[in-house]
C-alpha positions in Angstrom: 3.7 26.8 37.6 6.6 25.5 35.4 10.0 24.8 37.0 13.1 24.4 34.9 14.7 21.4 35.4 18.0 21.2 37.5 21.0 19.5 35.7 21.9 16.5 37.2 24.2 13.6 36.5 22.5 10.7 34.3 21.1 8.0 36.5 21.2 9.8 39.8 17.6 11.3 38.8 14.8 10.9 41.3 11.9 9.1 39.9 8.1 8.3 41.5 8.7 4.8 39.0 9.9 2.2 41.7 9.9 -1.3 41.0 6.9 -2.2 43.0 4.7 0.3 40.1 6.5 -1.4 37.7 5.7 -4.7 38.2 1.8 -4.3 39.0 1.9 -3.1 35.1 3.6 -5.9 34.1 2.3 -8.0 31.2 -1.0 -7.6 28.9 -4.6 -9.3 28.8 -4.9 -11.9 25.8 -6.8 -14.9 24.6 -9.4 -12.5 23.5 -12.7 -14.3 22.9 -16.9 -13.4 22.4 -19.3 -15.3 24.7 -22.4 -14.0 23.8 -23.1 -10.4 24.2 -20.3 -10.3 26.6 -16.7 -10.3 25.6 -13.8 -12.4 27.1 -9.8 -12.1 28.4 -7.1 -13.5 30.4 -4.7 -10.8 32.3 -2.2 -11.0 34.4 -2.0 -11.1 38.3 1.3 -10.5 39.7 0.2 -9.7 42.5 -1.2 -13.1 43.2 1.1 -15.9 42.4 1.4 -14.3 38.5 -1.6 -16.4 37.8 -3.9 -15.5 34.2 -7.0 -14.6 35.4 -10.4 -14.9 33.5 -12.1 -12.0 33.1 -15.4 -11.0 31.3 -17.3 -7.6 30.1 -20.5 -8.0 30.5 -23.6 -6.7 27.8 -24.2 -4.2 31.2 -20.4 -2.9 30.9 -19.7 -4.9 34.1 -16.2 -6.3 34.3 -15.4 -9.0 36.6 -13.1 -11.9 37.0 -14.9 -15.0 35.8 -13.1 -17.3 37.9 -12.0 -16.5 41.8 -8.2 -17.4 42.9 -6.2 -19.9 42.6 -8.5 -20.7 39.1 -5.6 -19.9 36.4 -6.5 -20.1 33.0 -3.5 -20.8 31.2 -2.4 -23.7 28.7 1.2 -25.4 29.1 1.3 -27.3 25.4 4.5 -26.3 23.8 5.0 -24.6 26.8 4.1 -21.3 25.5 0.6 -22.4 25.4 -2.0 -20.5 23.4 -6.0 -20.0 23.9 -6.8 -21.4 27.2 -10.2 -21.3 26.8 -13.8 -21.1 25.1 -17.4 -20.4 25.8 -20.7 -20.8 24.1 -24.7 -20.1 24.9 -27.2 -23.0 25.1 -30.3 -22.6 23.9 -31.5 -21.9 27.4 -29.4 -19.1 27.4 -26.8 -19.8 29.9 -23.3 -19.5 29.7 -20.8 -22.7 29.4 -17.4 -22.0 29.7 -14.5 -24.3 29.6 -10.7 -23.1 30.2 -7.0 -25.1 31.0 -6.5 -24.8 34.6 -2.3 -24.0 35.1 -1.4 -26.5 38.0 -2.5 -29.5 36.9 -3.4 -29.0 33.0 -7.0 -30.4 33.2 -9.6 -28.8 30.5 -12.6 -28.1 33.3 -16.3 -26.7 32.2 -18.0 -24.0 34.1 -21.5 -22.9 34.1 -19.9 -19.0 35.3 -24.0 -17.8 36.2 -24.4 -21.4 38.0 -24.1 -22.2 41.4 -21.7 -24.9 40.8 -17.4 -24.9 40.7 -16.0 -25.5 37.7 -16.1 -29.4 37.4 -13.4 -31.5 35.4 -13.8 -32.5 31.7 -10.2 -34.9 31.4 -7.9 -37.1 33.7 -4.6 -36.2 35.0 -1.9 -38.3 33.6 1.1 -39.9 35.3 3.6 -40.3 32.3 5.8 -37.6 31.9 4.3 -33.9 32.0 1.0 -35.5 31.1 -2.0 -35.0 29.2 -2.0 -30.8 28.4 -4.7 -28.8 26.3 -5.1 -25.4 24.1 -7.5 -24.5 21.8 -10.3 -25.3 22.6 -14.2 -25.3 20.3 -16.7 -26.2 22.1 -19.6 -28.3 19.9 -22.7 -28.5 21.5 -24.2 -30.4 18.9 -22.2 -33.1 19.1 -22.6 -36.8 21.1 -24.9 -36.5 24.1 -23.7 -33.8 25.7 -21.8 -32.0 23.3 -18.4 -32.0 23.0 -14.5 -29.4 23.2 -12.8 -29.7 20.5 -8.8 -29.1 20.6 -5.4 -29.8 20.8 -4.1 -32.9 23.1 -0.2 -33.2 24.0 0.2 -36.2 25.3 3.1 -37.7 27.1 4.4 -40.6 26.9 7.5 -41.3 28.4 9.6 -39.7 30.8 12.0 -37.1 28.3 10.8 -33.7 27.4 10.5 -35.1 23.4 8.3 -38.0 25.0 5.4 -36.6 23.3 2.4 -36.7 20.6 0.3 -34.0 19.9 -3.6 -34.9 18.1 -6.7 -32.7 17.8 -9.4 -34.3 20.0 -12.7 -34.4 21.3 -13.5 -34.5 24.9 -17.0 -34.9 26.0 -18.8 -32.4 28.1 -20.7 -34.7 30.3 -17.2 -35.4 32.6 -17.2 -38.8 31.2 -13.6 -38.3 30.2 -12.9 -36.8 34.2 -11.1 -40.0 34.9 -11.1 -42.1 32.2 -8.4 -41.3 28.9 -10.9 -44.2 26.4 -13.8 -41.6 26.3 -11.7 -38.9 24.8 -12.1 -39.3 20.8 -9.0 -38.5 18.6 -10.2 -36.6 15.6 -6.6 -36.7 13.4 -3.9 -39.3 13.8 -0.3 -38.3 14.7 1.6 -38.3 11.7 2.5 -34.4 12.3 4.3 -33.5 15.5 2.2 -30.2 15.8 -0.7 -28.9 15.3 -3.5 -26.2 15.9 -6.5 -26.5 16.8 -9.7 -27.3 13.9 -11.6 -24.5 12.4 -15.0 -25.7 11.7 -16.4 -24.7 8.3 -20.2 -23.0 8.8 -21.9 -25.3 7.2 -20.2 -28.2 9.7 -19.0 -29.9 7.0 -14.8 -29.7 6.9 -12.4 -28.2 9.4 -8.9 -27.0 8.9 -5.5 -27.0 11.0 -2.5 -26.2 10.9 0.8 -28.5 11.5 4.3 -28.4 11.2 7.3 -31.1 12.0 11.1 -31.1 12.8 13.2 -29.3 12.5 11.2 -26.8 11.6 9.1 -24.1 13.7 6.1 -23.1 12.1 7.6 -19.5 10.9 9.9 -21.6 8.6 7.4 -24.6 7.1 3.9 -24.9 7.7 0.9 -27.0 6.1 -2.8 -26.5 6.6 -5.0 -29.7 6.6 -8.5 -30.3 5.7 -10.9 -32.9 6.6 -14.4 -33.7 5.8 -16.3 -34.3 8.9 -19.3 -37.3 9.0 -22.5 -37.0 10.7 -21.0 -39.0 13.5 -18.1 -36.1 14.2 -15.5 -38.0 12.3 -12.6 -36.6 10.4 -12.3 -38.6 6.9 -10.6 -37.7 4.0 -7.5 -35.7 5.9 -5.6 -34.2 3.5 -3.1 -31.5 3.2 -4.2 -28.1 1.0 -1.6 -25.8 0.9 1.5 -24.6 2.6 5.0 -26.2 2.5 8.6 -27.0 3.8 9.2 -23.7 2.9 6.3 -21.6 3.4 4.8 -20.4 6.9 1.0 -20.3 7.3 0.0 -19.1 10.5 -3.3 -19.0 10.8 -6.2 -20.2 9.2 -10.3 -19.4 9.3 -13.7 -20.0 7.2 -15.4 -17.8 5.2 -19.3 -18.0 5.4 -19.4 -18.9 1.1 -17.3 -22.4 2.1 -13.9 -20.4 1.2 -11.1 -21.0 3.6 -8.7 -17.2 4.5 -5.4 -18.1 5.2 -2.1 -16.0 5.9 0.9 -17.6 4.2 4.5 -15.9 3.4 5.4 -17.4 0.2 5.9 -14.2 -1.3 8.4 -13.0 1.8 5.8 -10.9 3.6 2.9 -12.7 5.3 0.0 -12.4 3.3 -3.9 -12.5 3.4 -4.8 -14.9 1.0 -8.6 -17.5 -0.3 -8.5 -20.6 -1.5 -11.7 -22.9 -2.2 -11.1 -25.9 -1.7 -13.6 -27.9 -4.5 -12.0 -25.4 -7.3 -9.3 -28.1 -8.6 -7.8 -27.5 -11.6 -5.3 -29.7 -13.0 -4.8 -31.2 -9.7 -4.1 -28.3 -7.9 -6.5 -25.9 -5.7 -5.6 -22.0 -6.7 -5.3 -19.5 -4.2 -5.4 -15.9 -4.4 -4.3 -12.4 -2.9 -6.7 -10.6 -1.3 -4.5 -7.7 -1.7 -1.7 -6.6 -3.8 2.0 -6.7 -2.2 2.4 -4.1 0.4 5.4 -4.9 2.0 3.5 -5.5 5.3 2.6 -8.4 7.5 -0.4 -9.5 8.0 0.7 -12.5 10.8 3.4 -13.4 12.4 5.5 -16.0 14.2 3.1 -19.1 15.7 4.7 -19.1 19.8 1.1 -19.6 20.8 -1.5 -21.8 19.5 -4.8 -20.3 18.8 -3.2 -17.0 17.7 -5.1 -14.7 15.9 -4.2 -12.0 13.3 -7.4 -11.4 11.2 -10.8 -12.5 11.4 -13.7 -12.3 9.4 -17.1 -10.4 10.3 -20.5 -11.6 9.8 -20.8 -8.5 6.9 -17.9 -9.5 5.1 -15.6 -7.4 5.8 -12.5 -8.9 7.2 -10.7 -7.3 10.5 -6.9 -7.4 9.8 -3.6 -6.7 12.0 -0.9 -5.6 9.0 2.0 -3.3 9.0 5.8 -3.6 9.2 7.0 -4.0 12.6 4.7 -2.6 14.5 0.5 -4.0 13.4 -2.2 -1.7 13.5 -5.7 -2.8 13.1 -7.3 -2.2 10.2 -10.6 -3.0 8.3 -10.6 -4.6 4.6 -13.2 -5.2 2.1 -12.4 -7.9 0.3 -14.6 -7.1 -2.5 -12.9 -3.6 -3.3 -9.5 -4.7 -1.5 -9.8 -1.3 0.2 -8.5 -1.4 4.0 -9.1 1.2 6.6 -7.3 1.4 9.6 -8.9 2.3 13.1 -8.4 5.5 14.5 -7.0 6.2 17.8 -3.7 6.7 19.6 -2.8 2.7 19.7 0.1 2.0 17.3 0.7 -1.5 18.3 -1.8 -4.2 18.3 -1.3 -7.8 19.9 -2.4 -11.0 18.3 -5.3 -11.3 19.4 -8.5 -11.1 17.6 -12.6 -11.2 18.6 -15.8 -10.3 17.0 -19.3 -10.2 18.1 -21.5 -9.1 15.7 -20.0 -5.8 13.3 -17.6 -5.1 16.3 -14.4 -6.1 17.0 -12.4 -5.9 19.5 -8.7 -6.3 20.3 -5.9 -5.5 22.8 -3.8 -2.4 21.5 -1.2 0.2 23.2 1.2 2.8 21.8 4.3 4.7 23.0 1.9 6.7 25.6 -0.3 4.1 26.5 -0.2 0.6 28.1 -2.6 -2.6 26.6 -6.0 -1.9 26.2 -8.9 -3.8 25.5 -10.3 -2.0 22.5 -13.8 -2.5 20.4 -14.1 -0.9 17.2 -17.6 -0.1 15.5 -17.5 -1.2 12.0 -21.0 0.2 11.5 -20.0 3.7 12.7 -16.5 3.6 12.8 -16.5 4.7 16.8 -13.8 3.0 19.1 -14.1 2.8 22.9 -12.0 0.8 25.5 -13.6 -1.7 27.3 -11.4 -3.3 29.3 -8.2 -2.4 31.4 -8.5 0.9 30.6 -4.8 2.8 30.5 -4.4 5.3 33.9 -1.7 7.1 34.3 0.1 5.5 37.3 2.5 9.2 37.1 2.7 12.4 35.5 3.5 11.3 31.8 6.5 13.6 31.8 8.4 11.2 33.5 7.3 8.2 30.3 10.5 7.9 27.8 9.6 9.6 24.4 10.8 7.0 22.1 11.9 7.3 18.8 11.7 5.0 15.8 15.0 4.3 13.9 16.7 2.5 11.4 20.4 1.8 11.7 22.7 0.3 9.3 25.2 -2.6 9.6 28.6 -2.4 7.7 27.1 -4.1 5.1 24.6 -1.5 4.9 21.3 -3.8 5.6 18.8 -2.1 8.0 18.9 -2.7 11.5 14.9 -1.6 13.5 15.3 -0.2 16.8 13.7 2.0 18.9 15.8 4.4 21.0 14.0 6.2 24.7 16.3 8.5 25.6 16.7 9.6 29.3 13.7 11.6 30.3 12.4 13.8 33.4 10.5 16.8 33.9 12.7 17.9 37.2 16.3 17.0 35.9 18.7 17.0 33.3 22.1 16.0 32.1 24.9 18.1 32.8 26.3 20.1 30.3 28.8 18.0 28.2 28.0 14.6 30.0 26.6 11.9 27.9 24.2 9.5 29.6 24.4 5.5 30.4 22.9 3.4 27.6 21.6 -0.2 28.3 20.6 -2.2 24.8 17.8 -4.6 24.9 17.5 -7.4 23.3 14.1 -9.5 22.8 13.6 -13.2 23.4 12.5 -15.1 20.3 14.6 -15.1 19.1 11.8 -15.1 16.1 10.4 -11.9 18.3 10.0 -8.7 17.8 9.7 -6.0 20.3 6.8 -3.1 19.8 7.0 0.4 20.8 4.6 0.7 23.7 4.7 2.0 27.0 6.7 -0.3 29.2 6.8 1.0 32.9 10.3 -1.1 33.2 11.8 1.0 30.8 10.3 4.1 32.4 11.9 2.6 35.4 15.3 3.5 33.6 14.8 6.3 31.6 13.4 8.4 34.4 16.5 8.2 36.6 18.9 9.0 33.0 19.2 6.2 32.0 18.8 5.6 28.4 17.3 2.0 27.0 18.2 0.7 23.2 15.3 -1.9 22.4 17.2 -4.0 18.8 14.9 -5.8 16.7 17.7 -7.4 15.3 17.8 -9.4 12.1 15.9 -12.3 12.7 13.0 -10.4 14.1 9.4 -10.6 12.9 7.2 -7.8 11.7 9.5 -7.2 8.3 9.2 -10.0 6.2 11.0 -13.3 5.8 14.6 -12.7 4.4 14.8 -10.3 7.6 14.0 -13.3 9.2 16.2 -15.7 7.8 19.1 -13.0 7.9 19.5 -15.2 11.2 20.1 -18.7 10.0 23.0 -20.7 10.5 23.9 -16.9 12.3 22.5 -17.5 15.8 25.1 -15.4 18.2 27.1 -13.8 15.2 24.1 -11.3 13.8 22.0 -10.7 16.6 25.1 -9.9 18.5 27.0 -7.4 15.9 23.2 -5.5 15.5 22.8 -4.9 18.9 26.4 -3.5 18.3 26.0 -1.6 15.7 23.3 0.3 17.5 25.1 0.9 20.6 28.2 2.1 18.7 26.0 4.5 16.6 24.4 6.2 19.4 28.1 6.7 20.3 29.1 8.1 17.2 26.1 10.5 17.6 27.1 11.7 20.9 24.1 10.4 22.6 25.8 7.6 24.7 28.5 7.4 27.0 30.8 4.7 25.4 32.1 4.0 28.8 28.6 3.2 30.4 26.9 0.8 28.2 25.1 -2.2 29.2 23.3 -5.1 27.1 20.2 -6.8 28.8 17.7 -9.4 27.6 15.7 -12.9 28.5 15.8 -16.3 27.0 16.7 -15.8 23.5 18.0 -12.5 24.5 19.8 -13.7 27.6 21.8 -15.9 25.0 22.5 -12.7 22.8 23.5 -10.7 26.5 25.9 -13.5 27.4 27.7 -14.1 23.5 27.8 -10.2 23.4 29.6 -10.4 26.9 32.1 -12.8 25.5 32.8 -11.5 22.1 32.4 -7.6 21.9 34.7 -6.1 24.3 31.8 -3.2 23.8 30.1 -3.8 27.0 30.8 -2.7 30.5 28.2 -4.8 32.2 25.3 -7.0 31.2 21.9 -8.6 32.5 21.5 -12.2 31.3 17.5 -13.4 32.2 16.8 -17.2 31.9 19.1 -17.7 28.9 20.6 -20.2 26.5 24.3 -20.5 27.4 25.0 -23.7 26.3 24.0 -24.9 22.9 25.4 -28.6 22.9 23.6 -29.4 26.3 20.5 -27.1 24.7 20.4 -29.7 21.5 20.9 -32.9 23.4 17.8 -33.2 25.4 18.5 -30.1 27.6 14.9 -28.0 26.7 11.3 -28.9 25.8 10.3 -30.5 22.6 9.2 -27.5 20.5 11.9 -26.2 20.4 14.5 -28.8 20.5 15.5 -28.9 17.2 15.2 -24.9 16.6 19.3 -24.8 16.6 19.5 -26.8 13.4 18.2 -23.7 11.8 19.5 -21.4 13.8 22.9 -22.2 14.2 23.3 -25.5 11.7 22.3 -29.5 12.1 24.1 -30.2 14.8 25.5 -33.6 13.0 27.4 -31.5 10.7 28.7 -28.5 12.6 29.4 -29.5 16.2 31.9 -27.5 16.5 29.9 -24.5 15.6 27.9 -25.4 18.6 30.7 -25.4 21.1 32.5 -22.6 19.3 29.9 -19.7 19.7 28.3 -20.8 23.3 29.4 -18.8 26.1 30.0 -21.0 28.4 33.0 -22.7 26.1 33.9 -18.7 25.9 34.0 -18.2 29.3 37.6 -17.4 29.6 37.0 -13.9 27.6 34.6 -12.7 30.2 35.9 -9.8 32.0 32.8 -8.3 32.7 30.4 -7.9 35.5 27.2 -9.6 35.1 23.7 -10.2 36.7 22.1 -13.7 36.0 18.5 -14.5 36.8 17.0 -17.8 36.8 13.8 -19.4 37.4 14.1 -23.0 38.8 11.0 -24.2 37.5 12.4 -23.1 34.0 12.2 -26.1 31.6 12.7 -24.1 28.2 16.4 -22.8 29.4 16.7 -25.0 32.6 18.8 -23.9 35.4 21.6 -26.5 34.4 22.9 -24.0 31.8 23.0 -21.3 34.4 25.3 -23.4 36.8 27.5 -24.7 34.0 28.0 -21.4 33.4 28.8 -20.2 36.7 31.1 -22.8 36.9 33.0 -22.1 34.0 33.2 -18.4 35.4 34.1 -19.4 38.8 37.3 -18.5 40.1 38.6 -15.7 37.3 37.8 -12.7 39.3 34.4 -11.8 37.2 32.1 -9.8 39.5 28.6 -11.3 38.8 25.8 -12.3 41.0 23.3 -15.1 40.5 19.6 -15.0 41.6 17.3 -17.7 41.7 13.7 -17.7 41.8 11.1 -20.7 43.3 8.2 -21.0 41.1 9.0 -18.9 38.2 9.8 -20.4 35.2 10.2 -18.9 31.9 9.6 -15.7 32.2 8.8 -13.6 35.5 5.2 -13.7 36.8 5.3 -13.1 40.4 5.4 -9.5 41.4 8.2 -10.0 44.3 10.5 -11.9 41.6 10.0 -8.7 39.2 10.6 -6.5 41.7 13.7 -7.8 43.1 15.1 -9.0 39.5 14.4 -5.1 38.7 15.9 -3.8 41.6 18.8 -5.8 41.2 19.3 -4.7 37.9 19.7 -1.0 38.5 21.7 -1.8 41.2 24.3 -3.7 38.8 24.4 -0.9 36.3 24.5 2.1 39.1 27.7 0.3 40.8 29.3 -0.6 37.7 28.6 3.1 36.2 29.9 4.4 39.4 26.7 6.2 39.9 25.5 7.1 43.7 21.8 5.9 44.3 20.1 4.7 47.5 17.2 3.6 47.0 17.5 0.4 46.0 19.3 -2.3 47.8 22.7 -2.7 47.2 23.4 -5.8 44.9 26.3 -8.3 46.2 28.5 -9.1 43.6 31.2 -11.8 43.7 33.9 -13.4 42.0 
């Protein structure tokens, strides 16, 4: 029997969506892969230690994790890692896997039908943070044993920028276990990043990608080729396309010798072929595979081994494309006709496998979490095969986003997505307008989708309303978007989120008095400028942010992105004092504000140093804030008692800034 729901004041709402449910559903499986019959994943385990654990789907539909605790199969290169991990089939027909274990960064092998534990395939370093691996191949037809092809970063002195990154080879006998001489360098080191090789299907060439400061590898890219000898040499390494000013993010054979590649010379990123022995006039031509869109078909490289399309033994090409939000779709290249997969996900990570005409990928909408999802190309059928989406609650109580487009004062679009307060036992009370918190995403070359999030759930079902900004600078719709945040770092991402909040006052659907800004990293930064510029906010949650942008250029992050401020904000030889002008901490003295900052001490992308410079610039001028710090997280919260209590203490901020009367979270301490 229906009940009418009894008005209520926003955020006072009871709501079966406690932090502890939150946080189990926290994060998504990734690093999709095909072993086989049986297909692959890593997923998260907050529940124990926020490790990645290995999973696999049997041909049986048996899912199990491939590896037992503590195993975790995740990559540290570049910090934000990328494919841990690979698997083939001998000839025999048993199963050889080989994955990055976390803690100490060693690529191990692992027979996962065997009665043996995963044994070590490279030494562990001393210098610096070490030798580190991602994308791995493995070749079993090379040397004695067979060998894994991939990425090495290797350290070599004690500073974060200490470092040279080389695709390898490391043998799969364990003769490299303890000794650095047996491991093979494929390329030399004149590029300061790179992916991992394709291998052409005849075995002939292989392909990477790599990239140098100061740019990231959404502003300049260049693919490389090499011929490989019948000794697993690369010779001839040469670049084939890409640029200083064009972004190719992925790259991958075709079975007629013809490379696919997704570039953005043309603004959007776009599948394109090229062949490499068609020269003409000293030049290879490329081509479209499709006509413009106005859609991406890749994205931003954070992780290596990312994957946006891949081709299918038939030759049909699976593809993630759209604008913001990728859907999966199916193209012939022949006929250039694409056809997208049917089903209620919306939003589709980047991560791609085949095994034979299926493919499968992890997918979610507004109704449902991440989902491991196969798609038929033979009979167009989809099923889920893998962390199937439950409802953890009666859906009444999930936000019903919407999809919008703002406008700044200049009239360029601002992408959002707006979840209203939502509950099938209260309401607001007549004339009241409810609390609004803006979110902003890390990146700050991000971009975030609209999908179920239980943490905003967490929010919405007690009235609170959340205001997710994919502000300019965001990916998913196309590069000038992009670049509408260069040299702009903490002046646009700052006056979007700004423009959206005002907006949904001017519509009557938030309290101007109750709004709140939250976000992490990138975001953090944009929550903390906000905080010291705006005069808009009444609160704000600052997650493992950038606060400090001289200390942040100057050796105070890891090497990937240590130079990503001469972009964003401006060489820091020529505008110094652009650096000093916009970072909160040298704005301290405007903050009048109460804020909640979260930091994880093992953070060494936005280091705990620019949290306490912070504080100490606030200290003393009667701010209420608090400060929480977090013992083995770093950036980016994993464990589940460090998301609960970060979410806890959240609501707890807004519902004592809002003046709202809850008690069931614990109170948060604030100080001055």
């Amino acid at each position: 029997m229906n009940t009418v729901p009894a008005a209520a004041p926003y955020g006072t709402w009871p709501s079966p969506i406690d932090a502890v449910l939150a946080a189990s559903h926290d994060g998504r499986p990734d690093h999709l892969g095909a072993v086989g019959d049986e297909v692959w994943w890593t997923e998260p385990r907050p529940a124990e230690g926020g490790r990645r654990a290995l999973m696999r789907r049997r041909a049986d539909g048996t899912t199990a994790p491939a590896l037992p605790a503590p195993w975790n199969a995740r990559s540290r290169v570049i910090e934000y890692g990328g494919q841990p991990w690979a698997g083939t089939v001998g000839e025999d027909g048993e199963l050889l896997v080989v994955f990055v274990h976390f803690a100490d960064q060693r690529l191990y092998a692992y027979a996962p039908d065997g009665p043996d534990d995963p044994w070590p395939l490279t030494p562990v370093s001393g210098v610096g943070g070490g030798l580190r691996w991602v994308d791995p191949q493995v070749r079993p037809e090379q040397g004695a044993e067979g060998e894994v092809w991939c990425v090495l970063e290797e350290f070599t002195g004690s500073a974060p920028t200490d470092v040279r990154r080389v695709v390898a080879a490391v043998p799969l006998d364990g003769s490299a276990a303890d000794d650095r001489a047996a491991i093979r360098e494929l390329s030399d080191d004149r590029h300061r990043f790179v992916t991992g090789p394709k291998v052409s299907h005849d075995g002939r060439r292989a392909a990477w990608i790599a990239w140098d400061h100061p740019r990231m590898p959404w502003d300049g890219t260049v693919v490389m080729l090499a011929d490989i000898t019948g000794t697993g040499e690369f010779t001839g390494v040469r670049p084939l396309v890409g640029d200083l000013d064009e972004s190719v993010c992925q790259v991958e054979w075709d079975r007629d010798g013809s490379l696919l590649f997704v570039s953005d010379l043309a603004d959007w990123w776009e599948l394109q072929r090229i062949r490499p022995d068609a020269v003409a006039g000293g030049v290879v031509p490329s081509s479209r595979l499709l006509p413009p869109r106005g859609e991406e078909f890749g994205g931003p490289l954070w992780k290596i081994g990312t994957r946006w399309f891949h081709p299918l033994d038939n030759g049909l090409i699976a593809v993630l494309h759209g604008k913001g939000d990728l859907r999966l779709g199916i193209l012939d290249p022949e006929t250039g006709e694409l056809a997208d997969t049917p089903g209620p996900w919306t939003a589709w990570s980047d991560t791609l496998a085949v095994h034979g005409s299926r493919v499968v990928g992890v997918a979610a909408g507004p109704r449902t979490g991440p989902e491991i999802v196969e798609l038929d190309t033979a009979t167009g059928h989809t099923r889920t095969l893998g962390t199937p989406h439950r409802d953890a609650v009666d859906p009444a109580y999930y936000p019903a986003p919407e999809y919008r487009v703002f406008t700044d004062p200049d009239g360029r679009e601002i992408h959002a997505h707006i979840h209203p307060p939502r509950s099938p036992e209260r309401v607001g009370p007549e004339g009241e307008k409810p609390p609004y918190v803006v979110w902003a995403h890390g990146g700050p070359t991000g971009h975030a989708p609209l999908v179920l999030d239980l943490e905003i759930a967490f929010f919405t079902s007690r009235g609170i309303g959340v205001a997710e900004v994919n502000y300019g600078g965001s990916t998913g719709y196309g590069r000038r978007y992009r670049e509408r945040l260069r040299g702009e770092w903490g002046v646009v991402d700052v006056a979007d989120c700004a423009a959206v909040a005002s907006a949904l006052v001017e519509e009557g659907a938030a309290d101007p008095d109750r709004l709140a800004i939250r976000g992490g990293s990138a975001g953090g930064w944009t929550v903390a400028a906000s905080l010291t510029s705006t005069g808009l906010y009444a609160c704000g949650t600052i997650l493992y942010p950038v606060l400090d942008l001289e200390g942040w250029a100057t050796d105070g992050t890891h090497d990937f992105e240590s130079q990503y401020l001469e972009s964003l904000v401006g060489p820091f030889a020529e505008v110094p004092e652009r650096y000093r002008e916009r970072s909160p901490l040298h704005r301290a003295d405007r903050l009048n504000t109460p804020f909640l900052l979260l930091q994880g001490l093992d953070d060494v992308i936005c280091p705990p140093a620019q949290s306490e410079r912070f504080l100490a610039a606030v200290a003393g001028r009667g701010v209420p804030h608090a400060y929480l710090t977090f013992e083995g997280e770093g950036h980016g919260f994993r464990r589940a008692e460090t998301l609960v209590r970060a979410l806890e203490a959240e609501l707890s901020l807004y519902t004592r800034t809002f003046g709202i009367d809850r008690t069931d979270v614990p109170p948060l301490e604030l100080t001055t």
